[in-house]
C-alpha positions in Angstrom: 0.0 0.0 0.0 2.8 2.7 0.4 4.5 4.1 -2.6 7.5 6.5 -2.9 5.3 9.5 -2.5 3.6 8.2 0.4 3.7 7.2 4.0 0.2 4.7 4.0 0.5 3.5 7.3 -0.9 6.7 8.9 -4.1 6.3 7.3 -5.0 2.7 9.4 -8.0 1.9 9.7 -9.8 2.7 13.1 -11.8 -0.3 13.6 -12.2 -2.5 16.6 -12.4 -6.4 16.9 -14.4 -8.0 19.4 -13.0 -10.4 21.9 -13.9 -13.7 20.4 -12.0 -12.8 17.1 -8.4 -14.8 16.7 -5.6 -13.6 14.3 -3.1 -15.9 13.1 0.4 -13.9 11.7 3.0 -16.2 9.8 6.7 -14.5 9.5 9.5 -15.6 7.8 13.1 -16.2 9.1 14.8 -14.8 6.3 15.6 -11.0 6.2 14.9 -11.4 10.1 15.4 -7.9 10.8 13.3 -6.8 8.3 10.7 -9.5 9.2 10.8 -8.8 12.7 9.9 -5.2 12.6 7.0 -6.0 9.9 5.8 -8.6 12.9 5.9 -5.8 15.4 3.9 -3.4 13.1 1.2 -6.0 12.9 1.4 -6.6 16.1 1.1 -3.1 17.2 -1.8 -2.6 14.8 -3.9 -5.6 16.0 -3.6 -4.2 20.1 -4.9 -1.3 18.7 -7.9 -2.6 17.3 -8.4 -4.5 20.9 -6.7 -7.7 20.3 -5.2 -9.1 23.2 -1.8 -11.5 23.0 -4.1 -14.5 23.8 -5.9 -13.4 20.4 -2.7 -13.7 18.4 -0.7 -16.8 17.2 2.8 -16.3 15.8 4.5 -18.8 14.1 7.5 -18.6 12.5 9.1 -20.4 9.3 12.3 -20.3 7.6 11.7 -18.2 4.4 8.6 -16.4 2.2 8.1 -19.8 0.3 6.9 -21.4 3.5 4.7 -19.1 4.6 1.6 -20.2 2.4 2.2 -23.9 4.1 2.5 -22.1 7.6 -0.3 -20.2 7.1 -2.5 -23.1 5.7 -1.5 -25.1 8.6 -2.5 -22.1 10.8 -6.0 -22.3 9.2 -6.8 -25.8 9.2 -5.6 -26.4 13.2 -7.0 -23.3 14.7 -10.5 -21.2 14.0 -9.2 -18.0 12.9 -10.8 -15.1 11.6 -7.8 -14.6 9.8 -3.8 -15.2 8.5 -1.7 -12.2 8.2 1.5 -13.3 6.1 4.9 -11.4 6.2 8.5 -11.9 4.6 10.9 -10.3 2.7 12.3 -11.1 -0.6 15.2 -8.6 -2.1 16.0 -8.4 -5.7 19.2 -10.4 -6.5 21.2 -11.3 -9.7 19.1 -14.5 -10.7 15.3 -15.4 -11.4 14.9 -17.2 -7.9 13.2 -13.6 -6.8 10.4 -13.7 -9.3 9.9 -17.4 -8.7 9.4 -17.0 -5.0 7.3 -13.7 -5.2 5.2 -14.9 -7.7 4.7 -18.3 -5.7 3.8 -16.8 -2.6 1.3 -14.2 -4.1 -0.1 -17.1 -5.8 -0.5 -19.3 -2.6 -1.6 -16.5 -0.6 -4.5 -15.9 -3.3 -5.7 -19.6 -3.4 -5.5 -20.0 0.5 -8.4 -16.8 0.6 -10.4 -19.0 -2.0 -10.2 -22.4 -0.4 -10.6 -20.9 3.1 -13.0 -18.4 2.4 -11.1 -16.2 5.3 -9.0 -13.1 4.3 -4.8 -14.6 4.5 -3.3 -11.4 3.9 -0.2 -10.7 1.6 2.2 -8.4 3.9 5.3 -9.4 1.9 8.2 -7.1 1.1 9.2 -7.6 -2.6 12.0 -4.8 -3.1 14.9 -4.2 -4.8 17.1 -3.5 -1.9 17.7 -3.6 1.6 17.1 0.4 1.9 13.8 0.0 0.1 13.0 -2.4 2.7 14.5 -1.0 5.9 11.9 2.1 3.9 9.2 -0.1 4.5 9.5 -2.0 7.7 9.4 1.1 10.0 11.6 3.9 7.6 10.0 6.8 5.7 7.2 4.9 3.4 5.9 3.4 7.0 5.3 -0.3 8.1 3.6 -3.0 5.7 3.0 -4.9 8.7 1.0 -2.1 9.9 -0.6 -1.9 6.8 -1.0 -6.1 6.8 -3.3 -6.3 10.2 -4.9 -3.3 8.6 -6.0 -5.0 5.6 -7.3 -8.1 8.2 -9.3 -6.0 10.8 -11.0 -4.5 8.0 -11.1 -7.7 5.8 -12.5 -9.8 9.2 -15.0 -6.8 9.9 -16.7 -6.7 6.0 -16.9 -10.7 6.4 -18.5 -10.3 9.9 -21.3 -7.8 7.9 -21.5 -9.3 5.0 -22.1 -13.5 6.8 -25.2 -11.5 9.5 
């Protein structure tokens, strides 16, 4: 959602989640600092909606391929409302970069289908390590932030739209 002109992550949303609701976030190993401050935006974001820590399961999993199996897995052995998915793949000298983006956005797609409950693409795909330090916290804001945004407002419009 943020773009070099703009810092996205100050226009959250302002909504508020209800006790019984359960968020799952999945986080990848790899570009762990990057990834950890992505799972702290989330994080942050989700207590502000209302979520308590008891409301939240973290799970962790070696790199961005894997997080469409850890989030599946998520799915199928817990009743969530919904997956929040974050990694980070930098731009290198060989194709494996567009493989694994254009796997995970793929996987991340078909698990909303088969699920029918929002999984939420909060991956990084950047050319560099500035671009992403940029976007984990730096000047364009947090796409983790921007990730638990996209679920508390994805879990409230199926919440309205399944009454």
């Amino acid at each position: 959602m943020s773009s070099a002109q703009h810092n996205l992550s100050s226009f959250l949303t302002d909504l508020k989640l209800s006790s019984d609701v359960k968020v799952g976030i999945v986080v990848s190993e790899w570009n762990e600092e990057i990834t950890n401050a992505l799972l702290y935006g989330a994080k942050h974001t989700l207590f502000q909606a209302g979520l308590t820590s008891s409301q939240i399961i973290v799970k962790q999993v070696p790199g961005s391929f894997e997080l469409v199996l850890g989030a599946q897995l998520l799915m199928e052995n817990h009743q969530l409302d919904a997956v929040i998915c974050l990694g980070c793949v930098i731009q290198g000298e060989t194709p494996h970069f567009t493989f694994i983006s254009q796997a995970v956005a793929d996987g991340i797609m078909r698990l909303n289908i088969d699920y029918n409950r929002p999984v939420i693409f909060g991956v990084l795909t950047v050319n560099t390590l500035v671009q992403a330090k940029d976007r984990s916290g730096g000047k364009h804001g947090n796409k983790g932030d921007e990730a638990a945004s996209t679920a508390i407002r994805m879990i409230a419009l199926q919440k309205e739209t399944e009454k």
